[in-house]
Structures are given as structure tokens and as C-alpha cells.
LOBAVEX-562459 format. One record per residue (C-alpha): z, x, y; residue number from 0. Coordinates in steps of 0.02 Angstrom, whole numbers, plus 50000, padded with zeros to 5 digits. Layout:
<<Z X Y> NUM>
...
END
This chain:
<<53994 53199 52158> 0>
<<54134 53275 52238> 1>
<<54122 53432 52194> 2>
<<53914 53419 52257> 3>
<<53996 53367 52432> 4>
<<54107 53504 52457> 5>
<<53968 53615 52413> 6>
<<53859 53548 52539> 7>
<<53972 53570 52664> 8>
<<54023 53751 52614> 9>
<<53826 53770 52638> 10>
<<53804 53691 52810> 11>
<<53952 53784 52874> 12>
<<53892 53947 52803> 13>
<<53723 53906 52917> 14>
<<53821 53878 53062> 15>
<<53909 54041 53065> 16>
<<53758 54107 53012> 17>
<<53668 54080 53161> 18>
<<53815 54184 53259> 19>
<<53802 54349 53165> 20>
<<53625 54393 53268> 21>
<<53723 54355 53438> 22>
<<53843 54424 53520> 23>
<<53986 54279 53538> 24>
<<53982 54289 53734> 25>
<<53927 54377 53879> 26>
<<54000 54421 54050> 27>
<<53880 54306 54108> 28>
<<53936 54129 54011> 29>
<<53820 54000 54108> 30>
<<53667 53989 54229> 31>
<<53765 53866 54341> 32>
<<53804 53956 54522> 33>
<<53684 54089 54483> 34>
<<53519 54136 54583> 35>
<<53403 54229 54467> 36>
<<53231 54266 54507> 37>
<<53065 54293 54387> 38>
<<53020 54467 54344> 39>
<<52835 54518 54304> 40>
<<52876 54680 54265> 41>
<<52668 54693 54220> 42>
<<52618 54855 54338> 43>
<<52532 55017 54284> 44>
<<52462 55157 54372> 45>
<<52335 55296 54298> 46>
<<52419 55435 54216> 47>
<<52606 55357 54184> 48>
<<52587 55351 53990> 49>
<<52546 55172 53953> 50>
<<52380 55184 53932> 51>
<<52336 55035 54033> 52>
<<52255 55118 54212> 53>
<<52286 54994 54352> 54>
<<52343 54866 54242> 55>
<<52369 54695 54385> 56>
<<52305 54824 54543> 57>
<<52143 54825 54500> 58>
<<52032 54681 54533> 59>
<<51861 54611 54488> 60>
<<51764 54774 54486> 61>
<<51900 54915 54452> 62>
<<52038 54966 54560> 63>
<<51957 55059 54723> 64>
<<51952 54993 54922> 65>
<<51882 54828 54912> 66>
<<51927 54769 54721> 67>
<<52108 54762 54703> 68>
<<52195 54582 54640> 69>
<<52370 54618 54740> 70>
<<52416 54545 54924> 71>
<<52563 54627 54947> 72>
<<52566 54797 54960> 73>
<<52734 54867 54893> 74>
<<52859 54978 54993> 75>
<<52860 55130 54908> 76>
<<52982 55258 54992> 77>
<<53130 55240 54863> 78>
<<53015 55250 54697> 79>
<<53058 55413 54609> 80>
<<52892 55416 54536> 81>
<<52724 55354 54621> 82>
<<52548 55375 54614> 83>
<<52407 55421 54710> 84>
<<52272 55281 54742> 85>
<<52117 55298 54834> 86>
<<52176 55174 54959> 87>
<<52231 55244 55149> 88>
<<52338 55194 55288> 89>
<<52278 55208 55470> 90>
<<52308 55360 55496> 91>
<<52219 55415 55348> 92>
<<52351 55470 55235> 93>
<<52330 55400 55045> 94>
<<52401 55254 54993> 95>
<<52537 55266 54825> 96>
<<52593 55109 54707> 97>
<<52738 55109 54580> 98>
<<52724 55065 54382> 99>
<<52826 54946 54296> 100>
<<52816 55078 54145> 101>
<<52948 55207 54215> 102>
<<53117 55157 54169> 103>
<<53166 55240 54360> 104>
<<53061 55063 54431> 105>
<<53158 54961 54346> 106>
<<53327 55037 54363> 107>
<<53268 55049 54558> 108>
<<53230 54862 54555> 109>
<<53399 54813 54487> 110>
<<53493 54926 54595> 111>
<<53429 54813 54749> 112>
<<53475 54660 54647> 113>
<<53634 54742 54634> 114>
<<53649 54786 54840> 115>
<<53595 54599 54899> 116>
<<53667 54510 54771> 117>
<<53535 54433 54657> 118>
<<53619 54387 54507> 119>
<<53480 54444 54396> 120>
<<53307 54414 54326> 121>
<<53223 54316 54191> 122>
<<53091 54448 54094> 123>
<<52921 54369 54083> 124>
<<52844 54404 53910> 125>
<<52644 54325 53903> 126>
<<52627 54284 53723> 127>
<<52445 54319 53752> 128>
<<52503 54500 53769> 129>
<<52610 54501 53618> 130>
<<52430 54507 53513> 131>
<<52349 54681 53627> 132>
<<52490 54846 53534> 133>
<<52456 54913 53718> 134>
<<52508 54783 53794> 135>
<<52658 54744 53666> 136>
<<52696 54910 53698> 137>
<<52728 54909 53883> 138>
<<52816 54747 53881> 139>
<<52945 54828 53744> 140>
<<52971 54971 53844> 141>
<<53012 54874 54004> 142>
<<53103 54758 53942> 143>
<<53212 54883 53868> 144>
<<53239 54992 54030> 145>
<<53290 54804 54097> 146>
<<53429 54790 53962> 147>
<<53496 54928 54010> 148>
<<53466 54926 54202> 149>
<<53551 54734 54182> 150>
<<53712 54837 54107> 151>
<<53717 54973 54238> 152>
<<53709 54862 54368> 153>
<<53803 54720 54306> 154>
<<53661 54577 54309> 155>
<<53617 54442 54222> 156>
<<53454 54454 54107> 157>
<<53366 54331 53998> 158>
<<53178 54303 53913> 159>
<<53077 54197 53967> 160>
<<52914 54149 53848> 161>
<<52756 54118 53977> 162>
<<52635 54016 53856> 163>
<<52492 54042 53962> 164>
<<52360 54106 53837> 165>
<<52435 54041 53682> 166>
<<52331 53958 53543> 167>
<<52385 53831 53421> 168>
<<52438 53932 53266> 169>
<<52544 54060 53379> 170>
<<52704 53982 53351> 171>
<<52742 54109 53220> 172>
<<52693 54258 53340> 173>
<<52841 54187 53458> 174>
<<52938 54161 53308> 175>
<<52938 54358 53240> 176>
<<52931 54422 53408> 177>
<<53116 54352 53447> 178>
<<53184 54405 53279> 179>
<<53107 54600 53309> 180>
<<53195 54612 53501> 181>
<<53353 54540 53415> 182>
<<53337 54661 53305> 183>
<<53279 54822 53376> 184>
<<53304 54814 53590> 185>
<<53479 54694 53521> 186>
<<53414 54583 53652> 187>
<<53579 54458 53618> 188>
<<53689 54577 53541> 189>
<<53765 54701 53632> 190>
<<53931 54641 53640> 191>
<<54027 54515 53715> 192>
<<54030 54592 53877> 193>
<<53839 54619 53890> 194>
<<53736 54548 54032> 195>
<<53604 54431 53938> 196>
<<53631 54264 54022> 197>
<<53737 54126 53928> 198>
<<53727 53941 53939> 199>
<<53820 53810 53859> 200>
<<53898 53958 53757> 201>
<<53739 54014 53699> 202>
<<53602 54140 53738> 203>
<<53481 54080 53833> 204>
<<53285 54066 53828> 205>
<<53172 54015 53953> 206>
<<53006 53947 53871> 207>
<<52864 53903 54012> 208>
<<52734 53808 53989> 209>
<<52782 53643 53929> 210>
<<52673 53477 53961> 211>
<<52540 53547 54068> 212>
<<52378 53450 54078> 213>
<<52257 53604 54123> 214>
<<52188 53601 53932> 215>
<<52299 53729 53866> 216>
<<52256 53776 53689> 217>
<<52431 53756 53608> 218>
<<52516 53562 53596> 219>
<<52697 53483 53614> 220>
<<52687 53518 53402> 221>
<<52688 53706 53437> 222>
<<52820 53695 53562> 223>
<<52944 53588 53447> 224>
<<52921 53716 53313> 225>
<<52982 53868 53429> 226>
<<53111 53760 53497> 227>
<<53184 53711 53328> 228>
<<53185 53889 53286> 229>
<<53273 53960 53438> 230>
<<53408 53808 53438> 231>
<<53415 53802 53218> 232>
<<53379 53945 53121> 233>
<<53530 53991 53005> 234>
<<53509 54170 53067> 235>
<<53417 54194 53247> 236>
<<53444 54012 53308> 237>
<<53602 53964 53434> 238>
<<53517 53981 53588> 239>
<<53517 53866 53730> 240>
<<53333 53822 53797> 241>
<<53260 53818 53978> 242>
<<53102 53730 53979> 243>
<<52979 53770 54114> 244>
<<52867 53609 54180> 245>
<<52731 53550 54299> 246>
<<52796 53473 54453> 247>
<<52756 53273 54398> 248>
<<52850 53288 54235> 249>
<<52940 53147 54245> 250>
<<52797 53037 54304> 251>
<<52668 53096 54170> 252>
<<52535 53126 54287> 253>
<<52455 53248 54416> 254>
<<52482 53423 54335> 255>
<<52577 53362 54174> 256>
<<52514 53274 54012> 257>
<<52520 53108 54003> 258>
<<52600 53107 53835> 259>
<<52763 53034 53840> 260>
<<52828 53153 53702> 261>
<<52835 53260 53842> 262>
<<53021 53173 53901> 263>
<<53078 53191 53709> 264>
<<53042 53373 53701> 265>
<<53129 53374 53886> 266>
<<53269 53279 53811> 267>
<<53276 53418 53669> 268>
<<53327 53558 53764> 269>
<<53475 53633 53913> 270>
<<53407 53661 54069> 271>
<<53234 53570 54123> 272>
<<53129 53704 54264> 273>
<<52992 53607 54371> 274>
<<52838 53719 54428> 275>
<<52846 53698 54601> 276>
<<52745 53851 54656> 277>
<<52576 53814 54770> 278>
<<52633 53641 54766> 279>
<<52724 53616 54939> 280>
<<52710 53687 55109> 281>
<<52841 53708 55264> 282>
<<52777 53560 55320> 283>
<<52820 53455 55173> 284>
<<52976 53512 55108> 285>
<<53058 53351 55156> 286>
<<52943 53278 55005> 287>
<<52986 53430 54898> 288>
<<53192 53370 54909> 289>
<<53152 53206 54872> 290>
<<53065 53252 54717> 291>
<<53232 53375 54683> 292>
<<53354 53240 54703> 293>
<<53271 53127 54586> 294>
<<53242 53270 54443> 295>
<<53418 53309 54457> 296>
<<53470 53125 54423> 297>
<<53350 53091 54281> 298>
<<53408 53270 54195> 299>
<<53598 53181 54235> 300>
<<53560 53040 54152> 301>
<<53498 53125 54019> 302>
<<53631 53255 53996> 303>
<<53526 53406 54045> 304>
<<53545 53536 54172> 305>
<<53399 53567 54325> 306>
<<53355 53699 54414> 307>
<<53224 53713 54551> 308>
<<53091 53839 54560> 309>
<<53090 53913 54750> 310>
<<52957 54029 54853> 311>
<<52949 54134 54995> 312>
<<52747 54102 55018> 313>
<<52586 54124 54916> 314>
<<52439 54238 54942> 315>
<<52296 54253 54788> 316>
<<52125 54304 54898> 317>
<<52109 54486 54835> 318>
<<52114 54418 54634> 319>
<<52036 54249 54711> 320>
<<51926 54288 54870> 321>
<<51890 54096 54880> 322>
<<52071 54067 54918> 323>
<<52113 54082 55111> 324>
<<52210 54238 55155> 325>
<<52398 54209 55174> 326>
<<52385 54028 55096> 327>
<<52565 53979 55119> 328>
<<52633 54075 55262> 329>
<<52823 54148 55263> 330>
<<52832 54109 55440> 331>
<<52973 54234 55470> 332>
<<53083 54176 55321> 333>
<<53092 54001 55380> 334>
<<52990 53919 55231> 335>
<<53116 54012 55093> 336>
<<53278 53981 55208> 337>
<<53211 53793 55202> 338>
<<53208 53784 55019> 339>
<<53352 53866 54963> 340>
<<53472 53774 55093> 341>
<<53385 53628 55065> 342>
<<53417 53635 54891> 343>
<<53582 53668 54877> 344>
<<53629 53539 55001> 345>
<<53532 53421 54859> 346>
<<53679 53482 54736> 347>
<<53570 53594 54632> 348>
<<53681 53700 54535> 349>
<<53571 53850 54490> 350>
<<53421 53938 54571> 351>
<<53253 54011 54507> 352>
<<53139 54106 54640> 353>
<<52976 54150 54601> 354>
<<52968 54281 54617> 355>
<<53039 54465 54612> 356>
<<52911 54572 54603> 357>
<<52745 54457 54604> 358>
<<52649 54567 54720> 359>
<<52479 54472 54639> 360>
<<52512 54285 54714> 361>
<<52616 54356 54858> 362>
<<52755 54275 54800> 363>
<<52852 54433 54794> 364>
<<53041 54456 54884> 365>
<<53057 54644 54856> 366>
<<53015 54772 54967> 367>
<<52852 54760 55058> 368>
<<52749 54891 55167> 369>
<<52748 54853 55336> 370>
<<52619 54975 55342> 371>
<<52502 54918 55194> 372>
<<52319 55031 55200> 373>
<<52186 54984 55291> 374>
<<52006 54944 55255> 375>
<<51907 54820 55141> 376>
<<52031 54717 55078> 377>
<<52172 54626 55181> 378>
<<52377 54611 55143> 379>
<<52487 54506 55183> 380>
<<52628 54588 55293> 381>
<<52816 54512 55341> 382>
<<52821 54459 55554> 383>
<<52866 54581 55676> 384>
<<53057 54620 55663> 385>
<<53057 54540 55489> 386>
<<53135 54682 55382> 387>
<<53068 54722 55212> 388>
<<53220 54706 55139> 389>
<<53230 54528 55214> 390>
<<53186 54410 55071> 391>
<<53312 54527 54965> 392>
<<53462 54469 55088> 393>
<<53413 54311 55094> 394>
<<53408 54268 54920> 395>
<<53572 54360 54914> 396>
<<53661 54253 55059> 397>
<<53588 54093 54938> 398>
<<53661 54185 54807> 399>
<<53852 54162 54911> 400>
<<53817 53992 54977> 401>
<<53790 53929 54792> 402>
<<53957 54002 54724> 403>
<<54036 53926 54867> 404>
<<54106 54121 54930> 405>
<<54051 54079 55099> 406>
<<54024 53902 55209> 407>
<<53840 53809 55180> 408>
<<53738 53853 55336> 409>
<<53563 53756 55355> 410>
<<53518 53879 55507> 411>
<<53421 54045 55440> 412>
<<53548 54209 55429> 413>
<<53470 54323 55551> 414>
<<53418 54510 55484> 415>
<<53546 54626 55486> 416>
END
């Protein structure tokens, strides 16, 4: 009997350690906490850059030409080493030219300005619906690899974040192999203990979205306890720390969540609990927005989990959605981002998501806009006059100080520099 018992626990200590030799032990990022990080698409193609894809998330409804095109944003383009020609024009008739997520030169540009403002890096966004397409497989693998390496050169945080939009019941074991082949081959968490994929609770950690929705999602709480218990348990590719990403009524069980009340012990299962808060408030009711903050943060404190907030500069959908109105949830010259993020983290939040970096569909986007978008058929959404288009970049960046405490809390807006 004895002898059975100190076997066993050779065993279970053998699966501990085991589930360190696919990590790295640390990073020089070791938590989320005083960090602002932002969501990165990552998703764009252009004709003729090698993926195969065309206008993959340009073109709209009925191709990608003047009058179909799903962004609202129109990106500034003037520091892209590579571009490409659409058949869109600015006033004065010159041709209109987009960026692709596919050339590494993007995404090392994209970091670089993450780098200059002070963004302390980006979660990946990897569809699982696109995990099924080898195109599309493809071009994730390939981006998310030029943002390993841009995360290094630039010294940035980086982590994965699972969207489960799309995902059927039986796809747990798609999730499941796709982690153990970009452990294996991109060494998503093991580069070293200096490497710049984003620690928490001294493990790697992975963002899965998606959790609890009530918008009849194919895929059930079942699914998601499976990929959790693999991410936080396998012998071998487990050890991770877990950020689950939620509707906005989460705690309540109603509105935009489930009303299953498994949904608070899968919440209880994991690190870090992410409400959806995207399209859901305005300038005008931000007030209610803190309120629901402040009461998040206590219930994840009660229930020894970490929270972070999701925040946005504005939303715009009516080229992909012409039903939507045009410049749904204005900017107004900053003042609806500076609101959030000051308001947050005079709430006590500890950590920051903003939706998002590049998300040039839902005009959600902070980095550098046109101020001179084309003309024609279809309408963009452009930043106020003497609103730079670097602005949302610096702000997020001056959130980025307040948070870590390097400079005093200030409620007012920083003014462009």
C-alpha cells in the first residue's frame, strides 16, 4: 500500500513538471495587471500579396469595387512599405491604396507604433471557424508568426486569443490540436524566459471569447469546459492561465448571456473574466457603463478572479451593414474613449482591453486613419478637424502611464500633441 502511494505521487508530480517542458518558465511580461493591450484582427488581404485570399474583409456584399466594400475606416497608408492599388479614388482623383495583414512589414509596422505610444501589446485573434479553410489557416499562421517576432523586436506583450464565433459542437478537438501545433512549430510559449508572450499568475496566458452568449451559438458550456481543462491540465501543453471573454449581463444571466447558471461555474474556473462591452454603451451612458464595472470587479473579488474591461473609441458597421446608421457611436473628438479609460481606472480596474487595434470593419479601429479617405459611393468615417491620426494611438498610450501609476490620474482629455 505504501509503496502504491509513493508511486502515485511520483506519477502526479511527473504530470506537473510535465506540463512545464512545452513552456517557457517565464516571460518578460509576468502578468496582465497594469498593462493596456488591445485586440488585433490581423484578417486583411489585398489582390496579388500571396495569400490567395483577394480582398479578404475589404470587399463587401458584391466584390470589392466603389460602392461594395465592408470597411468604415479607411486606413492611413503613407508608412506601409508595401500597398496596393484599389479602384477606389480620392478627390482629386488619384487611386486609393490599402495594406495586407499578410506582409510581415504590416505587422512589424503595426508594432513599431505600439512600441512609439506605448501600447503594451496585442492579443492575436484566431476564428476557429478559420482554422477548418488551409487558406485561411494559412494566413493566420503566417501573421501570427510575423507578430511573434514583431512582439520580440519591439519588446511587447503578445497572447492568443480563441474567437468561438463559428464554432460547432464537436470542434473542441480542432482548438485542442491547433494549440499543441503553434506550441510546437511558431513556439508560441517557448521562446525563452525572456520572450514577450504575456504571463499571468505565472502562466501563459489564453484568451478564449465567446463564453455564455445567448445568440444560439452552435457550440455549449460542455465544449468550452473541455478546452479549458485542456489548456489549464494537460500533462504536456496545459499550465496556462485563462481569460474568458463574456456578454455584458454575465453576472445577471440575462440580456445577451445564457441563462444557464453553469455559466458563473465555468467563470469561477478560470483567471481573468473579459465582459463584451462593445455596441453596448454610448457617451451618454457611460455613467451606467461604471456602475456595471464596479460591480464585475467586486463579484470577480469575491470570487478570486481577475477583471478587465473591454473599452472603444466608437463603432461604425454601414458599409458591411447598410441598415446600420453611418458613424453609429461617434468618437466625438476622443472624448467617448478618454471617458472610458479614465473612468475605468478611477473604478480600480487593474488591466485594460481596447477593442480594437486594427478593426477598420466596425470602426472600432485606434491606428492610423486617412483623413483623406476616397470619395464616392460609399461613406467613411473620418477623426474631427485637428484630431490627429495618430490620436487614439497616444491616447491609449497616456492610459497605458496612468495605469502603471508613471504619471498622476487626469480625468480631463490629454490634448494632441
Amino acid at each position: 500500500m505504501k509503496r502504491n502511494t509513493i508511486f502515485l505521487l511520483i506519477m502526479c508530480f511527473a504530470c506537473t513538471a510535465g506540463a512545464q517542458l512545452k513552456h517557457s518558465a517565464t516571460s518578460a511580461f509576468k502578468s496582465y495587471k497594469g498593462l493596456v493591450m488591445a485586440g488585433y484582427q490581423g484578417w486583411f488581404n489585398a489582390m496579388g500579396d500571396g495569400g490567395g485570399r483577394g480582398w479578404n474583409h475589404y470587399a463587401g456584399a458584391k466584390g470589392f469595387a466603389p460602392g461594395s466594400i465592408k470597411i468604415d475606416l479607411w486606413p492611413d497608408v503613407s508608412e506601409y512599405k508595401k500597398t496596393y492599388k484599389t479602384a477606389f479614388q480620392h478627390a482629386d482623383g488619384s487611386a486609393a491604396y490599402l495594406f495586407s495583414s499578410y506582409d510581415e512589414s504590416t505587422v512589424q509596422l503595426h508594432f513599431k507604433w505600439m512600441e512609439q505610444y506605448g501600447i503594451d501589446g496585442v492579443f492575436v485573434q484566431r476564428f476557429v471557424s478559420n482554422l477548418k479553410n488551409a487558406k485561411s489557416l494559412a494566413h493566420n499562421n503566417k501573421v501570427l508568426r510575423s507578430a511573434l517576432d514583431a512582439a520580440g523586436k519591439h519588446k511587447r506583450a503578445i497572447s492568443l486569443m480563441y474567437d468561438f464565433s463559428g464554432m460547432q459542437e464537436g470542434d473542441e478537438d480542432l482548438v485542442i490540436n491547433d494549440f499543441k501545433n503553434l506550441v510546437d512549430s511558431l513556439r508560441l510559449t517557448n521562446r525563452g524566459n525572456k520572450q514577450s508572450y504575456l504571463y499571468h499568475n505565472q502562466k501563459p496566458l489564453v484568451a478564449l471569447w465567446g463564453i455564455g452568449f445567448n445568440d444560439k451559438r452552435r457550440y455549449t458550456l460542455k465544449t468550452i469546459t473541455k478546452i479549458m481543462d485542456f489548456l489549464q491540465h494537460d500533462p504536456v501543453y496545459g499550465g496556462c492561465s485563462l481569460l474568458l471573454g463574456v456578454p455584458t449581463q454575465w453576472r445577471e444571466l440575462k440580456g445577451d448571456a445564457t441563462s444557464d447558471p453553469e455559466l458563473l461555474e465555468v467563470c469561477k474556473k478560470a483567471d481573468i473574466i473579459q465582459p463584451w462591452f462593445v455596441g453596448r454603451f454610448r457617451e451618454d451612458n457611460i455613467s451606467v457603463m461604471m456602475e456595471r464595472i464596479k460591480a464585475d470587479i467586486a463579484w470577480c473579488k469575491a470570487n478570486r478572479l481577475d477583471f478587465v474591461p473591454v473599452i472603444y473609441p466608437g463603432f461604425s458597421w454601414h458599409n458591411m451593414k447598410p441598415n446600420s446608421p453611418f458613424d453609429q457611436i461617434p468618437r466625438n473628438r476622443g472624448q467617448f474613449f478618454w471617458k472610458q479609460l479614465s473612468g475605468a481606472i478611477n473604478n480600480g480596474v487593474e488591466m485594460i482591453y481596447v477593442a480594437m487595434f486594427d478593426e477598420v470593419d466596425e470602426g472600432t479601429a485606434i491606428f492610423k486613419a486617412s483623413k483623406n479617405p476616397p470619395v464616392g459611393e460609399n461613406s467613411f468615417v473620418k477623426f474631427e478637424e485637428g484630431i490627429p491620426n495618430d490620436y487614439y494611438l497616444y491616447l491609449a498610450g497616456f492610459a497605458s502611464k496612468m495605469l502603471k501609476k508613471q504619471i498622476p490620474f487626469q480625468q480631463n482629455i490629454p490634448l494632441p500633441k
